[in-house]
DRENDRENDO-68510 format. One record per atom (N, C-alpha, C): residue in one letter; x, y, z. Coordinates in steps of 0.05 Angstrom, whole numbers, always signed. Example, Ala and Ser with C-alpha at 12.3 -4.5 7.8 and 13.67 -1.06 7.14 Angstrom:
<rec resn="a" u="+264" v="-114" w="+156"/>
<rec resn="a" u="+246" v="-90" w="+156"/>
<rec resn="a" u="+264" v="-66" w="+156"/>
<rec resn="s" u="+257" v="-45" w="+142"/>
<rec resn="s" u="+273" v="-21" w="+143"/>
<rec resn="s" u="+258" v="+1" w="+157"/>
//
This chain:
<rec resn="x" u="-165" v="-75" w="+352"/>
<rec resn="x" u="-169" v="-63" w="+326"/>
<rec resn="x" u="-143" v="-65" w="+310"/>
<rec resn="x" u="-134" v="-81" w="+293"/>
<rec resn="x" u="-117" v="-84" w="+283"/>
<rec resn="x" u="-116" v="-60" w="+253"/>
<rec resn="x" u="-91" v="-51" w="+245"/>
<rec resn="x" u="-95" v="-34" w="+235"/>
<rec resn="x" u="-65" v="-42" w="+213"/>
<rec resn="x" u="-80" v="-44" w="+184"/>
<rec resn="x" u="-48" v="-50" w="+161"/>
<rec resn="x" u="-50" v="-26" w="+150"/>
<rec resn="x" u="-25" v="-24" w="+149"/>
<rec resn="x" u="-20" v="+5" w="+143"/>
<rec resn="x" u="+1" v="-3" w="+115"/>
<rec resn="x" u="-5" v="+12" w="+100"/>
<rec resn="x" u="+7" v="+7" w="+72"/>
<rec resn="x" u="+12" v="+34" w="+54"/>
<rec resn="x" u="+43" v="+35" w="+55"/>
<rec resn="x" u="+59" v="+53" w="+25"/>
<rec resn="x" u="+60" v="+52" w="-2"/>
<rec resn="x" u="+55" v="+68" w="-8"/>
<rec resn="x" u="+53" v="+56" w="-48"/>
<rec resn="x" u="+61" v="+76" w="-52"/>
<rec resn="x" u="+87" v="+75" w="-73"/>
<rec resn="x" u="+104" v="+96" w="-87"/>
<rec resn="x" u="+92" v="+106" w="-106"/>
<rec resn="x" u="+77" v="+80" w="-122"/>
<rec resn="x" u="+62" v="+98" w="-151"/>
<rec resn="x" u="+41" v="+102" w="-156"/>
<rec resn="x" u="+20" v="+121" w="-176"/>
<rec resn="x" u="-12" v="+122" w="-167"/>
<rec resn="x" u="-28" v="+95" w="-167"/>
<rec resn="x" u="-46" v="+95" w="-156"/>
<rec resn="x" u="-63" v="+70" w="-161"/>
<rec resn="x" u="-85" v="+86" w="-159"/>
<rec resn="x" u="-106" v="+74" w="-180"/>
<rec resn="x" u="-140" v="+75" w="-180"/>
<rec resn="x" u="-149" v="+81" w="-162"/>
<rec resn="x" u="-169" v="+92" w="-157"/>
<rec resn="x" u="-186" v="+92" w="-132"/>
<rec resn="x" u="-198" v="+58" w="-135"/>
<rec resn="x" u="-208" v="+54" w="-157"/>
<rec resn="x" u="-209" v="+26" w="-165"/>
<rec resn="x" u="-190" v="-4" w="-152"/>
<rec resn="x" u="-167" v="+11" w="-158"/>
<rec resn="x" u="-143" v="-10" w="-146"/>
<rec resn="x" u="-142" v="-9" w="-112"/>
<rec resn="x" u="-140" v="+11" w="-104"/>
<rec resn="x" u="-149" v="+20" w="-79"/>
<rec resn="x" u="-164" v="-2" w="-58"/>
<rec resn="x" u="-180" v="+2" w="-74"/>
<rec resn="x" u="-215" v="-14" w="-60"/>
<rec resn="x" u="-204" v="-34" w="-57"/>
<rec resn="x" u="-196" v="-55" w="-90"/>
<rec resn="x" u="-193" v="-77" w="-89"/>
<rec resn="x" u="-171" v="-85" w="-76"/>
<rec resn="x" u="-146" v="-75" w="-67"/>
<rec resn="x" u="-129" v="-73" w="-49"/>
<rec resn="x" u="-137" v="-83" w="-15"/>
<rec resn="x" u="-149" v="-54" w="-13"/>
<rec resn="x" u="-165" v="-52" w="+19"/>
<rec resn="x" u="-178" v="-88" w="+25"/>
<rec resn="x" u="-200" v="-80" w="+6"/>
<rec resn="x" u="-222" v="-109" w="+15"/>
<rec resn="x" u="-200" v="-140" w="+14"/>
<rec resn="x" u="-176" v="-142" w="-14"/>
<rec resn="x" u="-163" v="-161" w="-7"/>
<rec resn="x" u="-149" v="-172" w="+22"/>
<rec resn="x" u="-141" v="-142" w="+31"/>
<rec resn="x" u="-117" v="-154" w="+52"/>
<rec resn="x" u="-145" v="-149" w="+68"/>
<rec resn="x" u="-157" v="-146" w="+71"/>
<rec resn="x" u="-178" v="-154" w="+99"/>
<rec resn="x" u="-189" v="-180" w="+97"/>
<rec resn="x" u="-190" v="-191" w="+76"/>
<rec resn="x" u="-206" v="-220" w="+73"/>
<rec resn="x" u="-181" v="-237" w="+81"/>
<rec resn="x" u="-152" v="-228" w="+73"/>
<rec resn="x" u="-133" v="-247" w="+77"/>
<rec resn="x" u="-129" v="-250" w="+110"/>
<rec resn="x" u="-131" v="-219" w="+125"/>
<rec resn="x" u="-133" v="-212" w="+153"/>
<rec resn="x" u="-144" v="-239" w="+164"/>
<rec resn="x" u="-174" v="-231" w="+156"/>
<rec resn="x" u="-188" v="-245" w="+170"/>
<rec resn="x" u="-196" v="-273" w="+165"/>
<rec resn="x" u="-176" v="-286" w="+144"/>
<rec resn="x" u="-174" v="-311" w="+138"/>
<rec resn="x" u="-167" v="-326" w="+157"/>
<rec resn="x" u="-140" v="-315" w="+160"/>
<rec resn="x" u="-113" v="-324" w="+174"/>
<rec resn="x" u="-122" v="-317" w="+206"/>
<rec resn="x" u="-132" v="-297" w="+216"/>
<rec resn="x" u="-134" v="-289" w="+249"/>
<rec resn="x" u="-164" v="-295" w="+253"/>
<rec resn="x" u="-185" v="-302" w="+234"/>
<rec resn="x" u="-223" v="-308" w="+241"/>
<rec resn="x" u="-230" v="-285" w="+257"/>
<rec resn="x" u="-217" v="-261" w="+254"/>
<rec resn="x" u="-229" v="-242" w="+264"/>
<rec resn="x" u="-253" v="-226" w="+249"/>
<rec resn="x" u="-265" v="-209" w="+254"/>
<rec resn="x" u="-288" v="-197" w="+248"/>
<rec resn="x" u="-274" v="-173" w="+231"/>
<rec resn="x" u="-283" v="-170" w="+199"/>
<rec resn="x" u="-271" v="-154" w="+183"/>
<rec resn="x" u="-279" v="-126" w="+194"/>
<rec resn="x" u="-301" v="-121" w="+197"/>
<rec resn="x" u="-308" v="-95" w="+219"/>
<rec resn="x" u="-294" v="-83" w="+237"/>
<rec resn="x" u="-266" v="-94" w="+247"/>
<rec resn="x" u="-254" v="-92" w="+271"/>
<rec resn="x" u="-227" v="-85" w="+249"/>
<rec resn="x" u="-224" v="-92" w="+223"/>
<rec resn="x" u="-197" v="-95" w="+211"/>
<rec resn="x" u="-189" v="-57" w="+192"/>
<rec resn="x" u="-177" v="-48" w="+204"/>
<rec resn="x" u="-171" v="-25" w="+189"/>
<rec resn="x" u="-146" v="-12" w="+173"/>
<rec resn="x" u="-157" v="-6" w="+147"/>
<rec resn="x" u="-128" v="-4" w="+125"/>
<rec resn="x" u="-126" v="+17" w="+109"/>
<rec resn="x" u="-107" v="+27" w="+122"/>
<rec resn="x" u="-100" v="+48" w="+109"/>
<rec resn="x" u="-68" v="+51" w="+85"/>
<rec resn="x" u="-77" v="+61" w="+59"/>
<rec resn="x" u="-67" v="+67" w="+43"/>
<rec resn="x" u="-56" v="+97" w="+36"/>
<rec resn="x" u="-28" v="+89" w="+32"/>
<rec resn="x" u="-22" v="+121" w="+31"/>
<rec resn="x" u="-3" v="+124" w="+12"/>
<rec resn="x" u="-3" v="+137" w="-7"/>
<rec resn="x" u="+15" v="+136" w="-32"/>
<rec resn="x" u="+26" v="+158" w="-32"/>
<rec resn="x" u="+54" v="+155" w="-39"/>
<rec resn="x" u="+84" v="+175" w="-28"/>
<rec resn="x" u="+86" v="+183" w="-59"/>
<rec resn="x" u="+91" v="+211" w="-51"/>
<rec resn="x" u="+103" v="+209" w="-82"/>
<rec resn="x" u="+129" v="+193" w="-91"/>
<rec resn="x" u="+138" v="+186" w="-118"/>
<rec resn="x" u="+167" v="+175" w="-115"/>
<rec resn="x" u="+187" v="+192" w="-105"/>
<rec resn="x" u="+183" v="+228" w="-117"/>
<rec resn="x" u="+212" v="+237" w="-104"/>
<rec resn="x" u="+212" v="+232" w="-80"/>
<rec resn="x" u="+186" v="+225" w="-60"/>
<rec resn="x" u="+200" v="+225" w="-28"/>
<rec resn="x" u="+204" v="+203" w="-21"/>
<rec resn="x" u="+209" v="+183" w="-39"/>
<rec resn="x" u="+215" v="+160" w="-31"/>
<rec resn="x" u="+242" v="+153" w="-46"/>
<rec resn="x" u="+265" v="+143" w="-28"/>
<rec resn="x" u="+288" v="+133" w="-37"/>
<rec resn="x" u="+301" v="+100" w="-26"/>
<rec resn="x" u="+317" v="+93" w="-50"/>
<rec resn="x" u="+330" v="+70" w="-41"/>
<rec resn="x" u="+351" v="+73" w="-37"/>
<rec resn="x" u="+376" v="+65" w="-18"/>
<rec resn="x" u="+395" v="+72" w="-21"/>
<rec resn="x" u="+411" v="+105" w="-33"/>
<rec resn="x" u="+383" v="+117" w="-23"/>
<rec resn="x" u="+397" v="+150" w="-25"/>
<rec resn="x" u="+390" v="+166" w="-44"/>
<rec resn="x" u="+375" v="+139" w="-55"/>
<rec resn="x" u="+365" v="+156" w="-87"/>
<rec resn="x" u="+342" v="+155" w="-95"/>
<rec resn="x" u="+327" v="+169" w="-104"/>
<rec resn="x" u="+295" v="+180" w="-99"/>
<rec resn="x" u="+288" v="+157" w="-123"/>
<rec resn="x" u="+260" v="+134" w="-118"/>
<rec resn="x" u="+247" v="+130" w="-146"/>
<rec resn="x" u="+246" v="+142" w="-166"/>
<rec resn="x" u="+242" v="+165" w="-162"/>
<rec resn="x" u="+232" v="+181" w="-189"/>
<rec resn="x" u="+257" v="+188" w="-204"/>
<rec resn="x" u="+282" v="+190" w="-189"/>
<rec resn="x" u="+307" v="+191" w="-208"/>
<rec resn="x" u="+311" v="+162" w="-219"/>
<rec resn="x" u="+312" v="+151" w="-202"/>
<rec resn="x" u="+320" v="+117" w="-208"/>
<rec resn="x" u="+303" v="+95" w="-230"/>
<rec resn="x" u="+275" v="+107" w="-230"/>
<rec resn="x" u="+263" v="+105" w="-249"/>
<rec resn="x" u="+262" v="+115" w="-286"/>
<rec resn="x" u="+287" v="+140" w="-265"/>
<rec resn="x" u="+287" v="+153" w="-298"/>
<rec resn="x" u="+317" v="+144" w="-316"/>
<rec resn="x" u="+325" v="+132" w="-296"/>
<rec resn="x" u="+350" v="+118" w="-312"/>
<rec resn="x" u="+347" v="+101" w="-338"/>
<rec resn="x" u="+356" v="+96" w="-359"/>
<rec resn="x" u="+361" v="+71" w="-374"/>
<rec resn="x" u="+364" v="+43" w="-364"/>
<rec resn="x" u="+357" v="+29" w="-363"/>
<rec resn="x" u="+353" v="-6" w="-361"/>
<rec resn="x" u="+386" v="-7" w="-358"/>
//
């Protein structure tokens, strides 16, 4: 049972979601001819403050000027 496990800092659709999920399973099971039934993906979206680069939270880093 193979299982992709995926972080996303910013909201996505329930819409985007879906189309997400079903992509990386078709790509899964492009590449390995396994049975999409067997392929499981989970999405989990962080907020930005709890996510940092180098020490510093997206949501600050985002709020900077260009």
């Amino acid at each position: 049972m193979p299982l992709i496990n995926v972080n996303h800092a910013s909201s996505l659709t329930t819409e985007q979601i879906e189309a997400l999920m079903v992509g990386l399973t078709d790509v899964y099971t492009s590449v390995t001819h396994s049975n999409p039934g067997a392929v499981h993906v989970l999405v989990q979206q962080v907020p930005s403050d709890r996510w940092s680069v180098g020490g510093e939270s997206l949501s600050r880093r985002n709020s900077q000027p260009a």
